[in-house]
C-alpha positions in Angstrom: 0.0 0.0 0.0 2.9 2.4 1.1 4.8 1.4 -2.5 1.3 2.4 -4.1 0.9 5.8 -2.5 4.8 6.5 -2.9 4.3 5.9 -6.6 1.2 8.1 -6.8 2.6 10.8 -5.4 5.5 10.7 -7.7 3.3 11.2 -10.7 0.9 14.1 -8.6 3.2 17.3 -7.3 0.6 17.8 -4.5 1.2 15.0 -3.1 4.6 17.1 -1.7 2.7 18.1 1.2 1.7 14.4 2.4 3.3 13.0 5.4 5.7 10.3 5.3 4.7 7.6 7.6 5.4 7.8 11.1 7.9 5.6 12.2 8.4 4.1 16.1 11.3 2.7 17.8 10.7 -0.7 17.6 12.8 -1.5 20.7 10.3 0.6 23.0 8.3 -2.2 22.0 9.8 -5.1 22.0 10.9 -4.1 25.7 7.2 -3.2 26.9 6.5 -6.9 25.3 9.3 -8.6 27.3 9.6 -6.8 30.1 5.6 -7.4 31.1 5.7 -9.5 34.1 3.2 -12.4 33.2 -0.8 -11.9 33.7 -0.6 -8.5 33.6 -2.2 -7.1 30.3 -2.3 -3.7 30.2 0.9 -2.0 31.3 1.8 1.5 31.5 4.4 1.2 28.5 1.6 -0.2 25.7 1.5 3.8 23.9 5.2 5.0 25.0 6.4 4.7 21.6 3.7 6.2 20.0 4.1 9.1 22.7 7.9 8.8 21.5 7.4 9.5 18.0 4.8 12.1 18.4 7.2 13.9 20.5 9.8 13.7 17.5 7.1 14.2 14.4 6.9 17.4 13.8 3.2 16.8 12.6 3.1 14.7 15.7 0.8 17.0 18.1 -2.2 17.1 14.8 -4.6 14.3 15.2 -3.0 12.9 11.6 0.3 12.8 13.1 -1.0 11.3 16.3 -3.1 8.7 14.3 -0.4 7.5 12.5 2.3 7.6 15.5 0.0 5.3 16.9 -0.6 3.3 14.0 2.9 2.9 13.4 3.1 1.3 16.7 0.1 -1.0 16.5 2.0 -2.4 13.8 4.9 -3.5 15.5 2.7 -4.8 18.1 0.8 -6.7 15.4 3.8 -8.4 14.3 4.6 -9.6 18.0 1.1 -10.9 18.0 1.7 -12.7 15.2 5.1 -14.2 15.9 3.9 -15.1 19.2 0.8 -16.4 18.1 2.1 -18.9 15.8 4.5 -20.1 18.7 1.9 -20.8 21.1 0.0 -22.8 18.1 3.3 -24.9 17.4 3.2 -25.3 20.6 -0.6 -26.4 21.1 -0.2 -28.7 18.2 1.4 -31.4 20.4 -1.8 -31.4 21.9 -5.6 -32.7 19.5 -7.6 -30.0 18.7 -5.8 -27.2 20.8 -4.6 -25.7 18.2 -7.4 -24.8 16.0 -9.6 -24.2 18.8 -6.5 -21.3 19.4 -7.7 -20.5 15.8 -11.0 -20.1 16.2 -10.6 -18.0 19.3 -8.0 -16.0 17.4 -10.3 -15.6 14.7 -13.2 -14.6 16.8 -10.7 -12.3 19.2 -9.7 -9.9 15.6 -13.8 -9.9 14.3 -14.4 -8.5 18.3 -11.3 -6.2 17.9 -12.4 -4.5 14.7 -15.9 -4.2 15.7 -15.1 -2.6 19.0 -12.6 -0.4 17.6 -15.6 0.5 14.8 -17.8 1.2 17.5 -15.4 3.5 19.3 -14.9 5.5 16.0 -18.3 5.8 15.2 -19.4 6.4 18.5 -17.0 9.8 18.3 -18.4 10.9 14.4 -18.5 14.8 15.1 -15.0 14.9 16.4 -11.6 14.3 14.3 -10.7 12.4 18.3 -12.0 9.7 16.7 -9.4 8.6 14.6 -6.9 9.0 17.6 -9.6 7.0 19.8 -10.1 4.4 17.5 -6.7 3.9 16.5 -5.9 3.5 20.4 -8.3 1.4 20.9 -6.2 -1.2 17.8 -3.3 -0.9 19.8 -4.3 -1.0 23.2 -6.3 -4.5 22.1 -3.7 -5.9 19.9 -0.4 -5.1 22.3 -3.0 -7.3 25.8 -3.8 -9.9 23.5 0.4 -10.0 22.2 0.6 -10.6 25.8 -2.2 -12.7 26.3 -0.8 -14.8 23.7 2.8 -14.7 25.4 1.5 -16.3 28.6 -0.4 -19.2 26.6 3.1 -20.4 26.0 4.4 -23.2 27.8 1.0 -24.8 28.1 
């Protein structure tokens, strides 16, 4: 999608005043993800790297900038869930049928995500918060359920 846009906006000059995408320090993460003392879901570091990087972004106090500073850290968190997701299913496949009822749960746990986070975006429709909001919302849920996922391990 990125490649896409970049490509557009070579052809288009008005696409000069677009902002690049935000970027996050990755290790913020990963150390928030590691550093979580197991069963707690919902520390205080989940948003410090999207605080980081609006800090740093010069766009980073407009709701765009903060929406994508936030995005940009959902993704990372996304790709935690993912890896550790598909460690605690390598895991559960020693055992019959844990693993794809880890799938269906999984499956059922994104279709709850997007809805709620729909819900909190729609619920905020006259204010431009709700992109900030709803985008919080994506990486509040997907950074406790990276975690959730974490402590599944070893099951």
């Amino acid at each position: 999608m990125r490649i896409l846009f970049t490509a557009f906006c070579l052809l288009f000059a008005f696409c000069a005043k677009a902002q690049a995408p935000a970027v996050v320090n990755r290790a913020t993460v990963e150390a928030c993800f590691s550093s979580t003392p197991a069963g707690q879901f919902s520390p205080a570091c989940i948003g410090a790297a999207s605080q980081q990087c609006q800090q740093a972004t010069p766009d980073g106090s407009t709701t765009i900038g903060a929406a994508s500073c936030i995005q940009a850290e959902s993704e990372v968190w996304d790709g935690i869930l993912n890896r550790t997701y598909k460690a605690v299913r390598k895991g559960f496949s020693q055992q019959q049928g844990l693993a794809e009822q880890l799938l269906t749960a999984q499956r059922a746990w994104i279709a709850f995500r997007d809805a709620e986070c729909q819900l909190v975006y729609a619920m905020w429709i006259d204010g431009s918060i709700r992109v900030i909001l709803a985008s919080d919302c994506v990486l509040q849920m997907t950074a406790r359920r990276a975690l959730e996922l974490r402590d599944m391990q070893g099951m």
